[in-house]
Residue, then its C-alpha position, 0 to 999 in steps of 0.5 A: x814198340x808195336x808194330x807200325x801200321x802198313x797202310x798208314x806207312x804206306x799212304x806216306x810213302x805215296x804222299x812223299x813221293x808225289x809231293x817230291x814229283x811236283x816240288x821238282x815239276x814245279x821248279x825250273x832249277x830242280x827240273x834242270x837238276x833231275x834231269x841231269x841226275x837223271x842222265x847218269x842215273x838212267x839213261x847211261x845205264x839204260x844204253x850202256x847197259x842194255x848193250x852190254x846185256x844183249x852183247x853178254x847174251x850173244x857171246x854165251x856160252x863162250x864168253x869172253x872172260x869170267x862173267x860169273x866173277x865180274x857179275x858177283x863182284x859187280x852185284x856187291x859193289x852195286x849194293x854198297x853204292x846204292x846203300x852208301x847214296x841212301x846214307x849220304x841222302x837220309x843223313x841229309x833230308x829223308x830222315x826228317x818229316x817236311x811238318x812233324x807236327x801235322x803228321x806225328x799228332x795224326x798217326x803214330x812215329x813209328x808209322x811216319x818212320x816206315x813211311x819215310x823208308x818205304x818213300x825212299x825205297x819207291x824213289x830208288x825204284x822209279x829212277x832203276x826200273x827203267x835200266x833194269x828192264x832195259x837190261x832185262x829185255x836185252x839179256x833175254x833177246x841176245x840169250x834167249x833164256x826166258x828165265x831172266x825176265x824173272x830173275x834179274x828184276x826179282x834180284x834187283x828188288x831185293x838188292x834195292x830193298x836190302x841196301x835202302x834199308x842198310x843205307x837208312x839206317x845209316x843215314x839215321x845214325x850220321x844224323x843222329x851223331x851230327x845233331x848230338x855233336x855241337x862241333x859236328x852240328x856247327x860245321x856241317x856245312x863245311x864238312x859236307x863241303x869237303x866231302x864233295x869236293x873229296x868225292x870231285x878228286x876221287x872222280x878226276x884222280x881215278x881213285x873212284x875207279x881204283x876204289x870200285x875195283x878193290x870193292x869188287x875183288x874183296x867183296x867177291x867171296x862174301x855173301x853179297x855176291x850171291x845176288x850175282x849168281x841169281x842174275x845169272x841162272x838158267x845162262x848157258x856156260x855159267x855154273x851160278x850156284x842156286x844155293x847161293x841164289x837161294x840164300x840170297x833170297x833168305x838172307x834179304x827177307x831175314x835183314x829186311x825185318x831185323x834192319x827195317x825194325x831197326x830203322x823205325x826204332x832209330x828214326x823214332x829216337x832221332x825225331x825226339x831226341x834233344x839237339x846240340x844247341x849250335x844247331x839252332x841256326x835253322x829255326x824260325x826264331x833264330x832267323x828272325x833274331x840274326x836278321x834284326x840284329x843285323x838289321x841295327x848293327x848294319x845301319x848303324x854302320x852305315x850311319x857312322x854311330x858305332x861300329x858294326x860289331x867287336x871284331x876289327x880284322x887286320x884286313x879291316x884296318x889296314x883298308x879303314x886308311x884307304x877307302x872310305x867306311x860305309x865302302x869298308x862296311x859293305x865288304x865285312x857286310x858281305x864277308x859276314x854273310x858269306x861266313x853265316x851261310x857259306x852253303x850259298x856259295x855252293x853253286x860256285x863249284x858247278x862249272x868245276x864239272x867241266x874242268x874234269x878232261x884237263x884234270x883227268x888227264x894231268x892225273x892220268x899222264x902226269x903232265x899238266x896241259x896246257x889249256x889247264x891254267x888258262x882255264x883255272x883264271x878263266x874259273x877263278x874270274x868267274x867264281x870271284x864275280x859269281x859270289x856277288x852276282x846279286x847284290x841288291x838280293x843279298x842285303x835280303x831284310x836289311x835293303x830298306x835299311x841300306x837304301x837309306x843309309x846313306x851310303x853312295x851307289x859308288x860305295x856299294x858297288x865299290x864294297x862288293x868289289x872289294x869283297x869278292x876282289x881281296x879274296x879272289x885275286x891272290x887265290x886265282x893269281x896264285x892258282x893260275x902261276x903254280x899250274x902254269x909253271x906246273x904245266x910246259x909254259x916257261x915262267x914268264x908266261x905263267x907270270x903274265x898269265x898270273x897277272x892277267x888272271x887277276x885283272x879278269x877277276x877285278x873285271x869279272x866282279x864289275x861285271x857281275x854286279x852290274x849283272x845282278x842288279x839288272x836281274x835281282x833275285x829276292x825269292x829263296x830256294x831250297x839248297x841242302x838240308x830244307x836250308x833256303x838260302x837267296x840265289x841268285x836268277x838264273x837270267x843273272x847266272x845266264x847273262x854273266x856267264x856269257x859275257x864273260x866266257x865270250x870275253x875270254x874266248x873273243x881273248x884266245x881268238x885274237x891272241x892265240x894265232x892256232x885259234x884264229x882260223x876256229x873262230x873265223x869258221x864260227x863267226x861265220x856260221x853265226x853270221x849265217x844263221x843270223x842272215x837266214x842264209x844256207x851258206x857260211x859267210x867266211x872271213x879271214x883269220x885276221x879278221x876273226x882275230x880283230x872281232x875277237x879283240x874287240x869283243x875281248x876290249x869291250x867284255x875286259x873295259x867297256x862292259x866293267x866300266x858300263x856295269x859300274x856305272x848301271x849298278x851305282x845309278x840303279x842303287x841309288x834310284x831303287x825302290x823297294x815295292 
């Protein structure tokens, strides 16, 4: 193979990059994303570690421990987990070109495939650059050793660039594996569903920590531990070894040829390579096709002319005596959607996040507490309502169809009900008794909560469907993989979640007399801010606890009752422009 062009890859490297600043700049969700990752990726790192350079600059030459060791190990583990995200993100997205077409018939593969790694490569320095100046700048100040400015940002380029082009290849090589294995291609989704939820556990469990810690002593003696001893020359009281230093450098320049040559050749192959044929799923046609057939296997459904398709589950038979067909239609309709494109269900997980405390502690301590199970139906309520947050959007092509079925606004809602509801009551009742007798609560407590749980389940749901259908969402978004799936609004998401979290805690107020006096401390600072007034109106716990139950009774029975309602009417009056 010749080699690749440098302007040319590199004028894609350019061009990938801003295209990626302006997708993100010009989507309000993906902003919001960047952003966060953004706070862990850069402004943690920056505060904490600026402090922890100036506060080592300070201390030297009488450090209080090892540094030489703890930086040499820290060096290494740094490079496995910026080689192992490069992996995780080229095997995902950046191993492919967004229109191979247009780029591949103008410049030749192996450009577009240098391009894509030096992309990749100007992405990891744009979110770093600002720590390791930060850090740079703070070791110098507390040291006063000027030699740093050169060589912790030379040495940070050099381990960017080296752990990019490992991590590339890598990522190449997953892919081209799960695009050559039909059972890898078919359940992909799943697989990358389990390893976040694996990656969750690692976080909560402290296994992450553990990992990181053996990462560090094992890798301390092996030659990427030398970046370690470049950071740190020229430092009083620590003997970095520039031999090390310098075959750091070497060993860099000699890899970056060998795996950067390596890259383009395997990115090339990937790109012409033949895939499994389960892997179809995201091509134009395939999706056209799905969309018609379900389009006749729906409406036929809903008609009553044949049946919606061969498989009759159990579940199916049993609730074909109990409610109505069109009504049992909706439910297998919203089942087999969820079952096509479950990566639309991601979402779901994002309030996992703040359960992390609870679980962390019941790791850590080996005791459960007691706001764990409260919180597991709390989330469990939530996540039921949040898969059939946009039913009117789901239907997608099919909605004409539906709407002129004749399927009653009753039967639709009552459908979406059904689906989330057979699902989500015995996993989150189930899910909130074991945690609860897990934890110090005595078994009727957890028994009631249980119960309980599954009420706020069939509540939520009715809520969340009245929800959708006030703030539909017909548009698609990019998820995972350039798949683009329909979400639902964000004014959807917003308005439910605050619905039903007031419910719950207007719940805990007038139930848990140790909250009483929280919530009447809140209401009256929202009853302040609300009269413009610079003192707090207070009120008694007692009264906290009655305005407490009454939001509670109306988020519990009126807001379902009233979203049923809506939801039903706005079905059978919608009119698709």
């Amino acid at each position: 193979m010749k080699r690749p062009n440098f302007d040319h890859a590199a004028r894609i490297a350019r061009v990938e990059v801003i295209r990626g600043v302006r997708a993100i700049r010009g989507s309000g969700t993906r902003t919001v994303a960047m952003g966060f990752a953004l706070l862990f990726w850069t402004v943690i790192p920056t505060l904490v570690g600026g402090f922890a350079a100036y506060s080592l600059g300070q201390a030297l030459p009488d450090a209080p421990f090892e540094v030489l060791s703890a930086i040499r190990g820290g060096a290494a583990v740094w490079w496995v987990g910026v080689a192992v995200l490069v992996t995780a993100r080229t095997a995902g997205k950046r191993g492919e070109l967004d229109h191979p077409e247009g780029i591949l018939t103008t410049v030749p593969a192996r450009d577009a495939a240098l391009g894509l790694l030096l992309a990749e490569y100007g992405r990891i320095v744009l979110v770093a650059s600002v720590p390791v100046i930060a850090i740079t700048v703070a070791l110098v100040a507390g040291s006063g050793v000027f030699l740093s400015l050169l060589v912790v940002p030379a040495t940070a380029i050099l381990v960017f660039a080296l752990a990019t082009a490992v991590g590339f290849l890598g990522g190449v090589a997953v892919k081209w594996v799960t695009i050559r294995t039909p059972w890898l291609a078919k359940h992909r989704t799943a697989l990358f569903a389990v390893a976040f939820f694996a990656y969750m556990f690692a976080i909560v469990s402290n296994t992450f920590g553990d990992v990181v810690a053996l990462l560090s002593g094992a890798l301390r003696g092996t030659p990427l531990a030398w970046f370690g001893d470049a950071v740190l020359l020229g430092l009083p009281g620590i003997e970095a070894n520039p031999t090390y230093a310098v075959a750091a450098v070497a060993m860099t320049v000699v890899l970056l040829v060998v795996v950067g040559s390596l890259s383009v050749r395997a990115t090339v192959t990937l790109w012409y390579t033949d895939r499994a044929q389960t892997t179809v799923d995201d091509d134009a046609v395939r999706e056209e096709t799905e969309t018609t057939e379900r389009n006749h296997r729906e409406r036929d459904s809903y008609s009553g002319e044949t049946r919606s398709s061969g498989e009759t589950s159990a579940v199916a038979r049993a609730l074909s005596s109990v409610v109505s067909r069109p009504t049992l239609t909706v439910t297998r309709g919203a089942w087999r959607r969820a079952k096509r494109s479950p990566i639309k269900l991601l979402y779901v997980a994002y309030p996992l996040f703040f359960l992390y405390g609870p679980l962390r502690t019941a790791f850590e301590t080996g005791v459960v507490p007691k706001s764990l199970p409260p919180l597991v139906a709390l989330y469990g309520a939530w996540a039921a309502g949040a898969t059939v947050l946009n039913p009117l959007g789901d239907e997608g092509a099919v909605l004409p169809t539906t709407l002129l079925s004749g399927v009653s606004g009753r039967e639709f809602v009552a459908g979406h009900v059904l689906s989330a509801a057979l699902v989500g009551v015995p996993v989150v009742a189930t899910m909130t008794t074991v945690v609860g007798v897990v934890s110090s609560l005595a078994l009727g407590q957890s028994l009631l909560l249980g119960v309980l749980s599954a009420l706020f389940v069939v509540a939520g749901t009715v809520l969340a469907i009245g929800v959708g259908t006030l703030f539909p969402r017909f548009s698609t978004v990019e998820v995972f993989q350039s798949r683009e799936v329909v979400m639902p609004s964000k004014g959807a998401f917003v308005a439910y979640s605050l619905v039903l979290f007031g419910g719950a805690a207007g719940a805990v107020v007038a139930l848990v007399p140790a909250y009483a006096s929280v919530g009447a401390t809140m209401i009256g600072a929202l009853a302040s801010a609300l009269a413009s007034s610079t003192s707090a109106n207070a009120i008694s716990a007692g009264a906290a606890q009655v305005v407490g139950g009454v939001v509670a009774v109306l988020v519990g029975l009126v807001g379902p009752t009233v979203a049923y309602r809506y939801a039903s009417r706005q079905f059978e009056t919608y009119v698709v422009e």
